[in-house]
C-alpha positions in Angstrom: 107.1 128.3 124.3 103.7 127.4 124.0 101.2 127.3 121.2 99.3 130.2 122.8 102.4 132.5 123.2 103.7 131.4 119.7 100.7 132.9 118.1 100.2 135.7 120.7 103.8 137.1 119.1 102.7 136.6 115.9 99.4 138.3 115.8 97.3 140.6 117.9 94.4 139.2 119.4 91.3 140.2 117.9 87.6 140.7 119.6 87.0 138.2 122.5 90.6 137.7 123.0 90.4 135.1 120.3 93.5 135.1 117.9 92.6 134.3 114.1 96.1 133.7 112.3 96.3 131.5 108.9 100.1 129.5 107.6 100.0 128.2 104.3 102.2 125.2 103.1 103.3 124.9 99.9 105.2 121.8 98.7 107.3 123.0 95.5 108.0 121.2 92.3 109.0 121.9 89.0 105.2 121.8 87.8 102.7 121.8 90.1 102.7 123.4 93.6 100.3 121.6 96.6 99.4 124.2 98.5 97.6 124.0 102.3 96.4 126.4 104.2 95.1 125.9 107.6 94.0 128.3 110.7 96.5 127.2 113.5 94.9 129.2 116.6 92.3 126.2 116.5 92.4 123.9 118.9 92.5 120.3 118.4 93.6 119.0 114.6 94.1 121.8 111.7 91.6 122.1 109.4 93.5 122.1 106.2 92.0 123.7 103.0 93.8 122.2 99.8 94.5 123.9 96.3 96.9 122.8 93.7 98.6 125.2 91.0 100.6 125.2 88.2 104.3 127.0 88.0 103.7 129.2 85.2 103.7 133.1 86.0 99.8 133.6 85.9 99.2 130.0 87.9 101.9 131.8 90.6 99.4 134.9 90.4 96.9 133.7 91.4 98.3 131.7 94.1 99.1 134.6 95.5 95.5 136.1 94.8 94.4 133.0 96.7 96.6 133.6 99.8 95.1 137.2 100.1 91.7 136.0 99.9 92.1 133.8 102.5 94.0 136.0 104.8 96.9 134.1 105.3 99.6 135.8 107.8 102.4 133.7 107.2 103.5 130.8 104.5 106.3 128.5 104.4 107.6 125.8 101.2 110.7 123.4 101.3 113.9 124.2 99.2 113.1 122.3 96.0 116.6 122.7 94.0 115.6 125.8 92.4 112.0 125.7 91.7 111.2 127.5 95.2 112.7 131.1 93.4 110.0 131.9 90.9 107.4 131.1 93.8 109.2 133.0 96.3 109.9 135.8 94.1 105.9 135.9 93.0 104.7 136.2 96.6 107.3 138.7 97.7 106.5 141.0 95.1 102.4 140.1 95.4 101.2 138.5 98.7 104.0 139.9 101.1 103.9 143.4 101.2 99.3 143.3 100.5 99.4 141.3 103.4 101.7 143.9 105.6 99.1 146.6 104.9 96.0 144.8 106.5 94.8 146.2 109.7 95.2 143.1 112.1 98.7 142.1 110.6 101.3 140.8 113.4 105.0 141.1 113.9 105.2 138.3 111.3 102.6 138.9 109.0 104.0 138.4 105.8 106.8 136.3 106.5 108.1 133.7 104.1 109.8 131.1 105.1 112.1 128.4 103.1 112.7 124.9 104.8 115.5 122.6 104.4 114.0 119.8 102.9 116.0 117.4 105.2 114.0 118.7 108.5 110.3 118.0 107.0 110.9 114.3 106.1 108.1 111.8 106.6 107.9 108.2 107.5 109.5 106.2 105.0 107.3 105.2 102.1 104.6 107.9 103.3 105.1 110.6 100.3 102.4 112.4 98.9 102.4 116.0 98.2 99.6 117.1 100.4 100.7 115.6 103.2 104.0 117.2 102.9 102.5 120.7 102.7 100.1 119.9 106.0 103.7 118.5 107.6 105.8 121.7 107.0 102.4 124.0 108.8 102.8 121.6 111.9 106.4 121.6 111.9 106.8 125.4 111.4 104.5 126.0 114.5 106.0 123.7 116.4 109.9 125.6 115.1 110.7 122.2 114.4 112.0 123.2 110.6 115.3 124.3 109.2 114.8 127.6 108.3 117.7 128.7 105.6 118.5 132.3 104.7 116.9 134.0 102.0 118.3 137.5 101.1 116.3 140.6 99.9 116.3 141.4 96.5 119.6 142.9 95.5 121.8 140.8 97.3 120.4 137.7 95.4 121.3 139.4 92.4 125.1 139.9 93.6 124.7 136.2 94.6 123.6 135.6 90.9 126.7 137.2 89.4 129.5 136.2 92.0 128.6 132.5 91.7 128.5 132.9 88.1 132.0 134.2 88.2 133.2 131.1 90.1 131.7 128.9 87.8 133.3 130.1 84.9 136.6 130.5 86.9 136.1 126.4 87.8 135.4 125.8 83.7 138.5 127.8 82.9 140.6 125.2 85.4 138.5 122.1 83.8 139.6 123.4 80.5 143.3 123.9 81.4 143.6 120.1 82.0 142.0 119.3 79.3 144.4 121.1 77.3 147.0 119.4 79.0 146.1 116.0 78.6 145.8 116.9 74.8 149.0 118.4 75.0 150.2 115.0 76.4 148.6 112.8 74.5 150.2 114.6 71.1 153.7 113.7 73.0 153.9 117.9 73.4 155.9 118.1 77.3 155.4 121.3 77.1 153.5 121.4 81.0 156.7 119.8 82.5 159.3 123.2 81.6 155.8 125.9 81.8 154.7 126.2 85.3 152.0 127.8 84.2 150.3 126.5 80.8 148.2 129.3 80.6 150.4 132.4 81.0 151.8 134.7 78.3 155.1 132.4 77.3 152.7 129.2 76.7 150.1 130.9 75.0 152.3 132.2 72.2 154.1 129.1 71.6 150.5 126.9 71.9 149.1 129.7 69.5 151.7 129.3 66.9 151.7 125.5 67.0 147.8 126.0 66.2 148.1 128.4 63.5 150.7 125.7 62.1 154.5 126.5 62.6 156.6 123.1 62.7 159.8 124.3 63.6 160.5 123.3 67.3 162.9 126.3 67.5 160.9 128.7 66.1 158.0 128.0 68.5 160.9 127.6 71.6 161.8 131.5 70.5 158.4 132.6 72.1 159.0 132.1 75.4 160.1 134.6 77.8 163.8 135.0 78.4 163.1 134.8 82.1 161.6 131.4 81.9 163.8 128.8 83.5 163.4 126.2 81.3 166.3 126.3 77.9 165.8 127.2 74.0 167.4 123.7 73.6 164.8 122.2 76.4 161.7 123.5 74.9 163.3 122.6 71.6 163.4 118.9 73.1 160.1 119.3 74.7 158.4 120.6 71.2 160.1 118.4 69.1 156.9 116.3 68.2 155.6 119.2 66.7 157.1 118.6 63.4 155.1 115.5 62.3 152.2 116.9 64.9 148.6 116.0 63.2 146.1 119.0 61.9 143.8 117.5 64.3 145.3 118.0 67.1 146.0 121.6 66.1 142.6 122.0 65.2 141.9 121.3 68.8 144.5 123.3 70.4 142.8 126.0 68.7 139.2 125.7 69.7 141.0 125.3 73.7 142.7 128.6 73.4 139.5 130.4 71.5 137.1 129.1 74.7 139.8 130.4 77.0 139.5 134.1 75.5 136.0 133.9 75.3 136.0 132.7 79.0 138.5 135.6 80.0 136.3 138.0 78.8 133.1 137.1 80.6 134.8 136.9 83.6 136.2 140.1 83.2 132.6 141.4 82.3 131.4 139.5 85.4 134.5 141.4 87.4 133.0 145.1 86.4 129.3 144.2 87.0 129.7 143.5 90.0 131.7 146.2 90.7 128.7 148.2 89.3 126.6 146.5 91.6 128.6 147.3 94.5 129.3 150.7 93.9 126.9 151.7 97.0 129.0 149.6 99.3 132.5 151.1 97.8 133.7 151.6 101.8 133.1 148.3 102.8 134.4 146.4 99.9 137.9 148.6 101.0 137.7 147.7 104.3 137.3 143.6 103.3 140.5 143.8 101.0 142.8 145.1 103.4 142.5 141.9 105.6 145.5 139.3 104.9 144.5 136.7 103.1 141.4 138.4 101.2 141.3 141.1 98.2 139.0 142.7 95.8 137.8 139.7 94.4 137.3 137.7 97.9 135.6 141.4 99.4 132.8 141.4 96.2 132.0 137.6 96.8 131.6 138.0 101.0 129.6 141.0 100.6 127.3 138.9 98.2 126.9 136.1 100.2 126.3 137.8 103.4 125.5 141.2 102.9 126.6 144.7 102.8 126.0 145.1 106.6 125.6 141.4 107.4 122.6 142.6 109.3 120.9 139.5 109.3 123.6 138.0 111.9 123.2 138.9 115.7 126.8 138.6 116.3 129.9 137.3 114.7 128.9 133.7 116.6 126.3 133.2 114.3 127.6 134.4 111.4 130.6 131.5 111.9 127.6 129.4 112.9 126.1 129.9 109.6 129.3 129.6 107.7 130.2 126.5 109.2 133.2 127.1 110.9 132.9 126.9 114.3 133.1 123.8 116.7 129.9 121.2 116.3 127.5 121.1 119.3 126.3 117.8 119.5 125.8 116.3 123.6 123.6 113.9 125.0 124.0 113.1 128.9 126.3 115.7 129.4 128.8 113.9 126.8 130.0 115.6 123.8 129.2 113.1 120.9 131.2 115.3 118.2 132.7 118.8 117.7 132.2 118.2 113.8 132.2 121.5 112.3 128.6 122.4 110.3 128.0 121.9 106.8 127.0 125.9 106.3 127.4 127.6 103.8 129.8 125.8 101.1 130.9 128.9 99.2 131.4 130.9 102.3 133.1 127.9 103.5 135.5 127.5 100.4 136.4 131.3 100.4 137.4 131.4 104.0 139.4 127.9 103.9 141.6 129.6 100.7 141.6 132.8 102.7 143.1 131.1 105.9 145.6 129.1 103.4 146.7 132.3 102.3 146.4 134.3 105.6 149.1 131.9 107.4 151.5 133.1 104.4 151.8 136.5 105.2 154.9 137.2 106.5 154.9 138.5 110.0 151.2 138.9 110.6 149.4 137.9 113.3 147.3 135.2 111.5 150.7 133.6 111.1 151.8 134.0 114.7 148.4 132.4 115.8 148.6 129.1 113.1 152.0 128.4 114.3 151.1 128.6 118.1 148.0 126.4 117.1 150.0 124.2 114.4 152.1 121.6 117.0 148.8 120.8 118.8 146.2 121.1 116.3 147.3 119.5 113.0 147.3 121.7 109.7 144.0 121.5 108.2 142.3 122.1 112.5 144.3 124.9 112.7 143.6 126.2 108.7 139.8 125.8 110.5 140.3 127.6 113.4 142.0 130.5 111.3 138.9 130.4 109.2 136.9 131.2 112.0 139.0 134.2 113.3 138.2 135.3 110.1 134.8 135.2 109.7 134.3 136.6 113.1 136.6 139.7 111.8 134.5 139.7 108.7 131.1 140.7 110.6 133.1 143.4 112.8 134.3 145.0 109.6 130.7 145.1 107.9 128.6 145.9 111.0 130.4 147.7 113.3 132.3 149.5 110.5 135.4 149.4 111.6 138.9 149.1 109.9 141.4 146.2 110.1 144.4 147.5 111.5 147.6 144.8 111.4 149.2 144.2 114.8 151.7 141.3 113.6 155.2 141.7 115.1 157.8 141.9 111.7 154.9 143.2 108.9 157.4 146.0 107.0 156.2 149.5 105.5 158.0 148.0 102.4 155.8 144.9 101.9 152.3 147.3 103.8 153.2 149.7 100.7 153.2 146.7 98.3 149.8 145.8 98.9 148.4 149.0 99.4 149.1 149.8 95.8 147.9 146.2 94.2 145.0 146.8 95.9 144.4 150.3 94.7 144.8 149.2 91.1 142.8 146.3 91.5 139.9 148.7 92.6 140.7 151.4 90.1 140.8 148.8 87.4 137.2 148.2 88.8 135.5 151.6 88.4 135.8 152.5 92.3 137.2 155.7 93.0 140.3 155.2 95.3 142.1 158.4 97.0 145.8 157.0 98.9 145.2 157.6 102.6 149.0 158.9 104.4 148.5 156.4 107.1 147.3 152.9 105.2 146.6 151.5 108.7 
C-alpha cells in the first residue's frame, strides 16, 4: 500500500483534496520523554517539531495539551519496561477521546500505538533520543513496527491482579525450597518420608519443632495416619531434633509465618478477581469445563485475552499471538524454520501446563490425539501441538460462545460427575452463583 492510500484510510481529505494528518513519536524513559511530531502527508522529508517533557503527572498533562494543540491524529512510543503505562494511561484518558471529537478525525484518529523496542533499532552506535522518536513516525507509516497488544482499561486491571497472583504463587514455591534446604542443612530428612512439605501432616510437625518440642516421637505423632511413611521412620527422620539449635527454629518459624501470610493474599487475590469477573460469570464456566483448565486457569485466560477475545480475528491469530503455532520463516521458497513464536509467555506457560494436564485425562480426546501424535512427534512437539488445539478451542468458547462438549471415547459419568462438582465448589467458594445443570455436557 502506498503512502497516499495509507493516509487516505486514515483521514478524510480535506479542501483541495489535500490530506493534513499529524503522528507523534514519543521515545519513553523513566524521566524525560522526547517527543516528535511531524505532518506525514508532506511530500519529501518530515518536518519534525521537537518537545521534551518530564514523567511527572502535570509534565504528562501537558503533553497531552501539546498533542491537541497541534492536532495530532495518531501517536506511537516504544515499550520501555514499564515506563510507557503512566504515558499511555495519561493520553488515553486526555488526548484520545478530545481528539475523536474533532470534526476532520479519521478512522484512526486517536490511535495509540506501543512498539516493540526490538523493531525501531538504529544503526549501531547511532542513539540519541530524538532520533529514535523521528525513527518510530517513519517506521509506523511505512508498518514497519511491531505493534504489541494493549488492552482497554479493565482488562489491564485483571492483568494487574492475575499476574500478581502468580507471582506470589512462584514466591510461595521459592520459599518451599528454601525451607527445605534449611530443613537439610539442620540434618531434619523430614522432605524424604513428606511428599509434600507443605501439607497439613508437615506443617504440624514443622510448627511444633518451632514452638520447641524435642521429642522426635512426640513431633512423629502429628502426622496423618494415612501417610506412608512409619512413627518409627519419622522418629529416625526427626531424630536431630533433640539437640536442634534455637536458630534454626527461629527460622523455621519466620518460613512458616511468610507462608500464611502468603496464603492469605493469594486467597484475597483469588476473590478479587472473582469480583472482577463477576460480569463474565458464563464465560469463566464455560473455560473450566475444558480438560486440562479450571477456575483458576479460566480467571487468568480471560485476563490475558479478554472476555470476548474480540481483539483476535480468528482462533489463527489468537495461537499466533500466543506463540503456539508453527514459525513462518521462507526465503526462495525454502522453509528456514518452523520455530514456534515467542508470544505471549504467560499465555504460553498456562497452555503448556494445560496440555501436560489435558493428555492425563483419562479417555478424552486430547489424550487420544497426544498418543496418535506422540510416536511421530516426540513429547514436548506433541505437548505443543496440544497447546495449540487448545488455544484455538479457547477463542471458540469466548467468541462464539459456545460450550465444550467431550467427545473422548471411555470418559465415565462417574469421573464427568467428579469434576462437575469440584468445579462447582471451586466457583461457589469464589462468590459466583452456580445452579447444577441435569445434562453437564
Amino acid at each position: 500500500m502506498t503512502l497516499v492510500k495509507q493516509l487516505m484510510a486514515r483521514s478524510p481529505l480535506l479542501s483541495g483534496g489535500f490530506v493534513r494528518y499529524k503522528v507523534a513519536g514519543i521515545d519513553v524513559h523513566k524521566r524525560m520523554l522526547a517527543v516528535v511530531v511531524a505532518d506525514v502527508a508532506m511530500g519529501g522529508e518530515y518536518e519534525f517539531e521537537r518537545r521534551q517533557f518530564g514523567s511527572s503527572p502535570e509534565q504528562l498533562r501537558l503533553l497531552a495539551e501539546w498533542l491537541i494543540e497541534e492536532k495530532v491524529q495518531e501517536a506511537v512510543m516504544e515499550s520501555t519496561a514499564q515506563y510507557w503505562k503512566p504515558v499511555w494511561q495519561t493520553l488515553e484518558r486526555h488526548w484520545k477521546m478530545e481528539c475523536r471529537k474533532w470534526d476532520d478525525a479519521g478512522t484512526k484518529s486517536g490511535s495509540l500505538h506501543l512498539a516493540q523496542a526490538q523493531s525501531n533499532r538504529g544503526p549501531g552506535g547511532r542513539k540519541k533520543d530524538f532520533v529514535d522518536a523521528e525513527r518510530l513516525v517513519k517506521r509506523l507509516v511505512a508498518q514497519e513496527l511491531i505493534l504489541s497488544f494493549v488492552p482497554d482499561t479493565d482488562q489491564r486491571l485483571w492483568r494487574t491482579v492475575s499476574r500478581r497472583k502468580y507471582q506470589l504463587t512462584c514466591a510461595r514455591v521459592r520459599l518451599q525450597n528454601q525451607l527445605e534446604a534449611l530443613l537439610e542443612e539442620a540434618h531434619l530428612k523430614l522432605s524424604s518420608l513428606v511428599s509434600d512439605l507443605l501439607g497439613a501432616s508437615a506443617r504440624r510437625m514443622l510448627k511444633a519443632l518451632a514452638d520447641g518440642e524435642t521429642d522426635p516421637a512426640k513431633v512423629a505423632a502429628l502426622a496423618d495416619r494415612r501417610l506412608h511413611a512409619t512413627q518409627q521412620q519419622l522418629c529416625d527422620a526427626l531424630a536431630a531434633s533433640k539437640e536442634l539449635n534455637k536458630v534454626y527454629r527461629r527460622l523455621m518459624k519466620m518460613a512458616l509465618e511468610e507462608l500464611q501470610l502468603m496464603e492469605e493474599q493469594i486467597d484475597q487475590l483469588d476473590h478479587e478477581i472473582a469480583d472482577l469477573l463477576s460480569e463474565h460469570q458464563d464465560a469463566v464456566r464455560r473455560l473450566a469445563e475444558v480438560p486440562g483448565l479450571g477456575v483458576d486457569s479460566a480467571h487468568q485466560i480471560i485476563a490475558e485475552v479478554g472476555a470476548t477475545a474480540a481483539t483476535f480475528r480468528s482462533e489463527k491469530c489468537l495461537a499466533s499471538w500466543i506463540g503456539v503455532c508453527p514459525g513462518a520463516e521462507e526465503s526462495a521458497g525454502v522453509s528456514a524454520s518452523n520455530r514456534s513464536p515467542k508470544g505471549n509467555r504467560f499465555m504460553r506457560r498456562l497452555l503448556n501446563q494445560a496440555a501436560n494436564a489435558a493428555v492425563k485425562v483419562k479417555g478424552s480426546i486430547f489424550e487420544v490425539v497426544f498418543r496418535r501424535l506422540l510416536p511421530r512427534l516426540g513429547y514436548q512437539q506433541a505437548i505443543w501441538a496440544i497447546a495449540h488445539r487448545l488455544s484455538r478451542l479457547i477463542w471458540k468458547i469466548l467468541h462464539q460462545r459456545v460450550r465444550y462438549d467431550e467427545r473422548g471415547p471411555a470418559v465415565s459419568q462417574k469421573s464427568k460427575t467428579s469434576r462437575t462438582a469440584k468445579m462447582i465448589r471451586e466457583l461457589r467458594d469464589l462468590g459466583y452463583r452456580v445452579e447444577p445443570s441435569s445434562n453437564p455436557a
